[in-house]
C-alpha positions as CSV (number, residue, x, y, z in Angstrom):
1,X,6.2,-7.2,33.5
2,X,3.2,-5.7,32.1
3,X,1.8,-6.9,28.7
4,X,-0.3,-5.3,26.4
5,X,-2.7,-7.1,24.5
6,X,-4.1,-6.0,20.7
7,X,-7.0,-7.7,19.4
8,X,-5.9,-9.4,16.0
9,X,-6.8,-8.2,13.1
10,X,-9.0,-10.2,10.8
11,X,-6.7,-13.6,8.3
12,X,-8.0,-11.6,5.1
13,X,-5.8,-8.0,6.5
14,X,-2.8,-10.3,7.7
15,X,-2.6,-12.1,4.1
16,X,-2.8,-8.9,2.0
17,X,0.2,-7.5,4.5
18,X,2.0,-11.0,4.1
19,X,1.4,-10.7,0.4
20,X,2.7,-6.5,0.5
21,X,5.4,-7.2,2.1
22,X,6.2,-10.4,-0.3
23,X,5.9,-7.6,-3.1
24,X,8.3,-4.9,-1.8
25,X,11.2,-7.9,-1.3
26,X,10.6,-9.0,-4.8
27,X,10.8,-5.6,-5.7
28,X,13.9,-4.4,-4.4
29,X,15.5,-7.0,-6.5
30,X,13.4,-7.2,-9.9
31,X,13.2,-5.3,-13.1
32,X,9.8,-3.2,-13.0
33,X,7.5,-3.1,-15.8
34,X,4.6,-0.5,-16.4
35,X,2.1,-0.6,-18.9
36,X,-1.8,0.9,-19.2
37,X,-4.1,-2.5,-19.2
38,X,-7.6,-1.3,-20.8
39,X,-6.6,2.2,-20.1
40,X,-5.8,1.4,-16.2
41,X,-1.9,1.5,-15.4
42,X,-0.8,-1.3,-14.1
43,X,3.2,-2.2,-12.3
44,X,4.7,-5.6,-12.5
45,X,8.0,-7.2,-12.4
46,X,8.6,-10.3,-14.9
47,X,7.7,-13.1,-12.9
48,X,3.6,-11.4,-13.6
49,X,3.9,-11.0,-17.1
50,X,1.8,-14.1,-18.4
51,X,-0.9,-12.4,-15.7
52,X,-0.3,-9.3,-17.3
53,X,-1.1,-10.7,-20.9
54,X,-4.5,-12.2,-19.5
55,X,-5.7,-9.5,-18.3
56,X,-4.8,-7.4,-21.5
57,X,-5.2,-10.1,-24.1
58,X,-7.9,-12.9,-22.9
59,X,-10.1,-10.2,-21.0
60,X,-12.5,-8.1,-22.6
61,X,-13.0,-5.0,-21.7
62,X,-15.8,-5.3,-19.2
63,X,-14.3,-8.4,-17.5
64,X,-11.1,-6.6,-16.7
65,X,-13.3,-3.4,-15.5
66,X,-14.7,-5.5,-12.8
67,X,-11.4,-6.7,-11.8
68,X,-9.9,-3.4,-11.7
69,X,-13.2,-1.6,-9.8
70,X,-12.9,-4.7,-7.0
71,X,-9.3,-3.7,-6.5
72,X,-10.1,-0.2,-6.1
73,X,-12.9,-0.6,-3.9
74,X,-11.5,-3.2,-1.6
75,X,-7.7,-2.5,-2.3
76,X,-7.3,-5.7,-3.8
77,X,-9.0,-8.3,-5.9
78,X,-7.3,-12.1,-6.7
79,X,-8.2,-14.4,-9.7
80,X,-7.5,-16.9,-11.7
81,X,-6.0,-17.5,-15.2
82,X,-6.6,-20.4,-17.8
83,X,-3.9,-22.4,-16.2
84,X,-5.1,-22.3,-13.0
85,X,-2.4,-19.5,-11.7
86,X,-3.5,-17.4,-9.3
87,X,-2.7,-13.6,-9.7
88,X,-3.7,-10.0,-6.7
89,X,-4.3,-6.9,-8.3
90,X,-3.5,-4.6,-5.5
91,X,-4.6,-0.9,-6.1
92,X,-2.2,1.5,-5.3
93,X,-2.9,5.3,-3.2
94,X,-1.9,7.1,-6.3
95,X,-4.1,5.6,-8.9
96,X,-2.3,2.7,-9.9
97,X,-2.5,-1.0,-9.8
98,X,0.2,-3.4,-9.2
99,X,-0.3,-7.2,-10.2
100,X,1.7,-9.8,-8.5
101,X,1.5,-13.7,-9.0
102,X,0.3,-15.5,-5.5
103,X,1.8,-18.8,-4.7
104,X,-0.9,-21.0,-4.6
105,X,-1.8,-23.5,-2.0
């Protein structure tokens, strides 16, 4: 039997596919939200709503920006809210972002 052998792709691409396919489960079976955050639209289901509040609410304009340009340029960009939750912001091929709530370690 022959095998084939693929090198392995780097942790950081496995846990963002982990973390995609994580989202598409959850989102089969939730209620989706979407709403503009400082003009960027952003998808959620309810389970990221207190993320979706800091980012909108405790985040200034600027701050948010960065978060938002991060995600766009990388795909994704995680932080950290006043109560220590941590939250992804995945951006999306057709413009959007999508915020999920990681599950923290």
């Amino acid at each position: 039997m022959v095998k084939f052998h693929r090198p392995k792709p780097q942790q950081k691409k496995l846990d963002l596919n982990h973390n995609l396919l994580q989202l598409k489960a959850k989102l089969k079976n939730m209620a989706i939200k979407r709403e503009t955050i400082h003009g960027f639209w952003v998808t959620f289901d309810e389970e990221a709503r207190e993320g979706v509040r800091y980012l909108r609410d405790d985040l200034q304009y600027k701050e948010a920006k960065t978060l938002f340009d991060a995600a766009h340029l990388t795909g994704s960009a995680e932080f950290e809210d006043d109560y220590d939750r941590d939250w992804t912001l995945i951006y999306n091929r057709d413009g959007t972002y999508t915020l999920i709530r990681r599950q923290q370690e």
